[in-house]
DSSP file (Angstrom, degrees, kcal/mol; ACC not computed):
  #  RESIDUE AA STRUCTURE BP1 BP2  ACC     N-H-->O    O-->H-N    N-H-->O    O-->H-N    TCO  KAPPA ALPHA  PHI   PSI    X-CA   Y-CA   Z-CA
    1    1 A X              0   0    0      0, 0.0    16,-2.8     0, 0.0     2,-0.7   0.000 360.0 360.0 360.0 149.8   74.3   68.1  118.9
    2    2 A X  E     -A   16   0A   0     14,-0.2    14,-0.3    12,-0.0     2,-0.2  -0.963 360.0-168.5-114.6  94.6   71.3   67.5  121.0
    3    3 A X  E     -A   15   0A   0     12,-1.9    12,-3.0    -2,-0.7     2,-0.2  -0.724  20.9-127.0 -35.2 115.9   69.7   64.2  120.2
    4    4 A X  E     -Ab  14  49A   0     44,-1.4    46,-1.2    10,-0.2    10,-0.2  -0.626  23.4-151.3 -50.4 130.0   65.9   62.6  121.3
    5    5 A X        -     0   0    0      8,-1.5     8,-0.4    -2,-0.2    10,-0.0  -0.538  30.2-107.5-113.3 175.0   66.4   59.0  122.9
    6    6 A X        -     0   0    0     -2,-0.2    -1,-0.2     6,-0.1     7,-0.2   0.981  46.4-115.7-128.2 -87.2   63.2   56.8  122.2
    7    7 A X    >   +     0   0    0      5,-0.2     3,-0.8    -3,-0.1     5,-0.1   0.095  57.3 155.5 110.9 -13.3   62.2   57.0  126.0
    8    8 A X  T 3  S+     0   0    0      1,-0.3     3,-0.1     0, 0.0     4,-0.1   0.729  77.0  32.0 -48.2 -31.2   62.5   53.3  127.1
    9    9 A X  T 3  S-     0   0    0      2,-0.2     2,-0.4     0, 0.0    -1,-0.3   0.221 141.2 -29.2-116.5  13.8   63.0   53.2  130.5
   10   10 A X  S <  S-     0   0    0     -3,-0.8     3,-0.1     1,-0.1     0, 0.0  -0.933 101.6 -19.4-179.3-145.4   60.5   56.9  130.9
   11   11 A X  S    S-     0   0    0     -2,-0.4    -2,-0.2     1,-0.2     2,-0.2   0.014  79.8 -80.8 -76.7 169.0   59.7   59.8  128.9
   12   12 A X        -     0   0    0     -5,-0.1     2,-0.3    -4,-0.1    -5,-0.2  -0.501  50.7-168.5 -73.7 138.6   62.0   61.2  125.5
   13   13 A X        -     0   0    0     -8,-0.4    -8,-1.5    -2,-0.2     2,-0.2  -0.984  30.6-119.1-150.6 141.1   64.9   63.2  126.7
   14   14 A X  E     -A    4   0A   0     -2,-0.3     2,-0.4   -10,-0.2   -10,-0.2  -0.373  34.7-156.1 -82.2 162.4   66.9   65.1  124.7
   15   15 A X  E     -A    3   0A   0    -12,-3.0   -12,-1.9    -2,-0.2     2,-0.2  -0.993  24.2-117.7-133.6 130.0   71.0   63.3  125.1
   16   16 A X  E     -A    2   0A   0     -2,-0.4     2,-0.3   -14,-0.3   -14,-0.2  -0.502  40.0-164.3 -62.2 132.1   74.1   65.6  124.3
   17   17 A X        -     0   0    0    -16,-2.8     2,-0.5    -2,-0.2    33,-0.0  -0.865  13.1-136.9 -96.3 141.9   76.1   63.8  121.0
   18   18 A X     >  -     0   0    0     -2,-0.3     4,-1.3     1,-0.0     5,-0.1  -0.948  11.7-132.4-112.5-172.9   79.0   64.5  120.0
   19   19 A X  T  4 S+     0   0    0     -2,-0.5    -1,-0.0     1,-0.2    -2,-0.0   0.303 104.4  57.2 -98.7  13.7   79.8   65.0  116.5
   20   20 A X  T >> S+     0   0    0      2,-0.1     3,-3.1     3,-0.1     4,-1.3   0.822 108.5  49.1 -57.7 -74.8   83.1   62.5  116.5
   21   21 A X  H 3> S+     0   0    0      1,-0.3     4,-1.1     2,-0.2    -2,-0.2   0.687 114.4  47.8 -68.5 -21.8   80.8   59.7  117.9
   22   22 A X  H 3< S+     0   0    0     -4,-1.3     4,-0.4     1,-0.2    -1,-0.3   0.553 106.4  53.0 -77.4 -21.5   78.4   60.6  114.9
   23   23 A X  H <4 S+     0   0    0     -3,-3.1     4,-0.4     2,-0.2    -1,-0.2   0.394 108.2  53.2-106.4 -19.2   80.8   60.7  112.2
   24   24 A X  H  X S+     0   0    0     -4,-1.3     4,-0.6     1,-0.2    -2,-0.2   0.906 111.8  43.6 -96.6 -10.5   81.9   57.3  113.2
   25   25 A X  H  X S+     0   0    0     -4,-1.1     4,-1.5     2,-0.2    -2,-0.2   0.666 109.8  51.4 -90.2  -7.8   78.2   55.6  113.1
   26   26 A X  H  > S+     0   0    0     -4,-0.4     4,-3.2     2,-0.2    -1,-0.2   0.789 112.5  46.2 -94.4 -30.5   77.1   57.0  110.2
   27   27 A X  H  > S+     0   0    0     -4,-0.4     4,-0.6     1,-0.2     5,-0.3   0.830 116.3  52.1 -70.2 -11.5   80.8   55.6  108.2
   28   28 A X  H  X S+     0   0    0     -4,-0.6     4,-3.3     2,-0.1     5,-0.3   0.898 105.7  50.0 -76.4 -54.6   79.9   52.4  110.0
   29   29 A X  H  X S+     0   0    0     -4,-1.5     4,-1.4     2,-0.2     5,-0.4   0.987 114.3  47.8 -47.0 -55.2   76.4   52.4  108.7
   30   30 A X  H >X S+     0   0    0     -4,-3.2     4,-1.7     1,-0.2     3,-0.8   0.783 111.3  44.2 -38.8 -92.8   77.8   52.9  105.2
   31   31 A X  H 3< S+     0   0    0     -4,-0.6    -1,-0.2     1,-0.3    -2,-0.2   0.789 118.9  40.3 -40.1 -54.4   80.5   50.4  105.0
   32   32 A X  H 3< S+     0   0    0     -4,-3.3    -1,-0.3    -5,-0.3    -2,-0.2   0.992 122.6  42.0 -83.3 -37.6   78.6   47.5  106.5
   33   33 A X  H << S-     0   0    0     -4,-1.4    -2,-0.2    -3,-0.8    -1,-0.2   0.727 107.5-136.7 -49.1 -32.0   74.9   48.5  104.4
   34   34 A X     <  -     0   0    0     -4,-1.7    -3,-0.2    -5,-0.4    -4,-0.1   0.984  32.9-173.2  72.2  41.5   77.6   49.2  101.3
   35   35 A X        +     0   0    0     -6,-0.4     2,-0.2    -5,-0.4    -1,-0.1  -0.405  17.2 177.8 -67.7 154.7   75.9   52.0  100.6
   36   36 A X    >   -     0   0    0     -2,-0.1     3,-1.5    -3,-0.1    27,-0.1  -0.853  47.2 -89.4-151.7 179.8   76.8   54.0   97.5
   37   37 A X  T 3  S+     0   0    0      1,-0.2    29,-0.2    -2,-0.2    -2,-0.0   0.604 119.0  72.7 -84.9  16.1   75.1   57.4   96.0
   38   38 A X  T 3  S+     0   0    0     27,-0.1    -1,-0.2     2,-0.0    27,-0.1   0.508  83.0  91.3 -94.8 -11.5   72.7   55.4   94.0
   39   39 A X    <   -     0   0    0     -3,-1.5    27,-2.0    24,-0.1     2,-0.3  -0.406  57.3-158.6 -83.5 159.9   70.6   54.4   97.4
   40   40 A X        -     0   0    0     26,-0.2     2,-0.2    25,-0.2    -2,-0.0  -0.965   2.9-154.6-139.1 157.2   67.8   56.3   98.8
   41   41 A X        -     0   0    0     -2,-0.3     2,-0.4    15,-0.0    15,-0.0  -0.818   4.7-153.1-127.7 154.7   66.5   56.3  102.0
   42   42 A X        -     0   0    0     -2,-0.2     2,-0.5     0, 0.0    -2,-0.0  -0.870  25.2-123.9 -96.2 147.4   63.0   57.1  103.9
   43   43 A X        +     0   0    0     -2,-0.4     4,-0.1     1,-0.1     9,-0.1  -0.945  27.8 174.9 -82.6 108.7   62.5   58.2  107.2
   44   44 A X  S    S+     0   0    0     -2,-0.5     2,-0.3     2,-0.1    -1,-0.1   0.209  75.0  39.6 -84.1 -20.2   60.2   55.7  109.1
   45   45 A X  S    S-     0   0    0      1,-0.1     4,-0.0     4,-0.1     0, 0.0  -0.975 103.2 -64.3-148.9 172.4   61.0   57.9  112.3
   46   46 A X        -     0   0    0     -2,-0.3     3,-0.2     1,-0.2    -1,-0.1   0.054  34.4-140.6 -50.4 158.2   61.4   61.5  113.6
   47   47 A X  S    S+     0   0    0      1,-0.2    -1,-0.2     5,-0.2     6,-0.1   0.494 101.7  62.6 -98.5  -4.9   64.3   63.2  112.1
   48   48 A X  S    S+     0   0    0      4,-0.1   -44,-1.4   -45,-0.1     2,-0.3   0.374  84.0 102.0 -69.2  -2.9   64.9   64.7  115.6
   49   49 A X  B >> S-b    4   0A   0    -46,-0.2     4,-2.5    -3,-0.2     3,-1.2  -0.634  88.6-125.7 -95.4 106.5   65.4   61.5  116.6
   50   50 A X  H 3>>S+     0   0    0    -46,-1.2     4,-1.7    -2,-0.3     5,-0.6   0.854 118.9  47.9 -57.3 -30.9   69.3   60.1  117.1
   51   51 A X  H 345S+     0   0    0    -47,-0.2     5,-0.4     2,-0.2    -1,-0.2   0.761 111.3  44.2 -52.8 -54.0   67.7   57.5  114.6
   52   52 A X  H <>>S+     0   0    0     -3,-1.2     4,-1.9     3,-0.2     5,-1.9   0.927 121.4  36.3 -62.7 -53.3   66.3   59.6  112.5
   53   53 A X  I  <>S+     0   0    0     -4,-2.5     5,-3.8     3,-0.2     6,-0.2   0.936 125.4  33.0 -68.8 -58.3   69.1   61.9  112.3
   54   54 A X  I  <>S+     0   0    0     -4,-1.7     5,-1.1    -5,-0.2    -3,-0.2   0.990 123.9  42.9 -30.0 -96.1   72.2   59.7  112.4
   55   55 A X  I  4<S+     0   0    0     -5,-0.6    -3,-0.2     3,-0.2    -2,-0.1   0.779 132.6  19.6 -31.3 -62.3   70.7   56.3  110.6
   56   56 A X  I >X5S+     0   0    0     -4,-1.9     4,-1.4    -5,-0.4     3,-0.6   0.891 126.6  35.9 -92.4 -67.3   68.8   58.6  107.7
   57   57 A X  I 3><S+     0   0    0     -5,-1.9     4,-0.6     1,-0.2     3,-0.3   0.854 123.9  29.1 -57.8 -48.5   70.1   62.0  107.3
   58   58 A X  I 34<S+     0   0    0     -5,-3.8     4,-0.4     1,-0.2    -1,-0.2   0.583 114.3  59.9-101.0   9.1   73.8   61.9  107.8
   59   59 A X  H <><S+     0   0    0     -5,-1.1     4,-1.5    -3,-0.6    -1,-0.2   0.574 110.5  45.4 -87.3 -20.5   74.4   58.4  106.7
   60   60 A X  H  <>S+     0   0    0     -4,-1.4     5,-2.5    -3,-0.3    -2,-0.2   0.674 110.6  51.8 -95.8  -9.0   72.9   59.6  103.2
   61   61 A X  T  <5S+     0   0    0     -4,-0.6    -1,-0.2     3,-0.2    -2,-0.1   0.630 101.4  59.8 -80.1 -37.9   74.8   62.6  103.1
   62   62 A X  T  45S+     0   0    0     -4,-0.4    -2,-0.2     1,-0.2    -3,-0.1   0.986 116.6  37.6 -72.5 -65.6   78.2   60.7  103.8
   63   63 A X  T  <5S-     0   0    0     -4,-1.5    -1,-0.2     1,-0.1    -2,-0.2   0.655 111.6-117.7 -77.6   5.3   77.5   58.8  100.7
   64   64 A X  T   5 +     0   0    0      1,-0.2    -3,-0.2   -26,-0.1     2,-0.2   0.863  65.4 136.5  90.2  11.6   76.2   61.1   98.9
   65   65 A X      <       0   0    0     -5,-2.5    -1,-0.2    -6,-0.1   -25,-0.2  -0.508 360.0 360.0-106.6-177.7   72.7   59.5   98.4
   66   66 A X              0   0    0    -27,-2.0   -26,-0.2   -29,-0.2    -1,-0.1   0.836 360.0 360.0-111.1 360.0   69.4   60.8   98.6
């Protein structure tokens, strides 16, 4: 998966993922948030975005929220 990085130290560049390291942050984000399928989430930043994508979309997906 091809990820955006925010750009700190220059411009946004896209960063190779892989989809191991993705599956273990979004079940970390669960577990310590407690998340369950009753949560909902916004997105506050691009979903192209490792932030976006990770953080909202596939963290809400692992539990099953919207």
């Amino acid at each position: 998966m091809i990820l955006y990085t925010s750009g700190t130290t220059g411009g946004p560049r896209g960063r190779c993922s892989r989809i191991a390291t993705s599956s273990t942050r979004r079940m970390i984000f669960v577990s310590c948030l407690q998340l369950t399928a009753a949560d909902r989430s916004i997105a506050a930043v691009p979903l192209g975005h490792v932030t976006g994508v990770v953080a909202n979309i596939m963290t809400m997906v692992r539990c099953a929220a919207r």
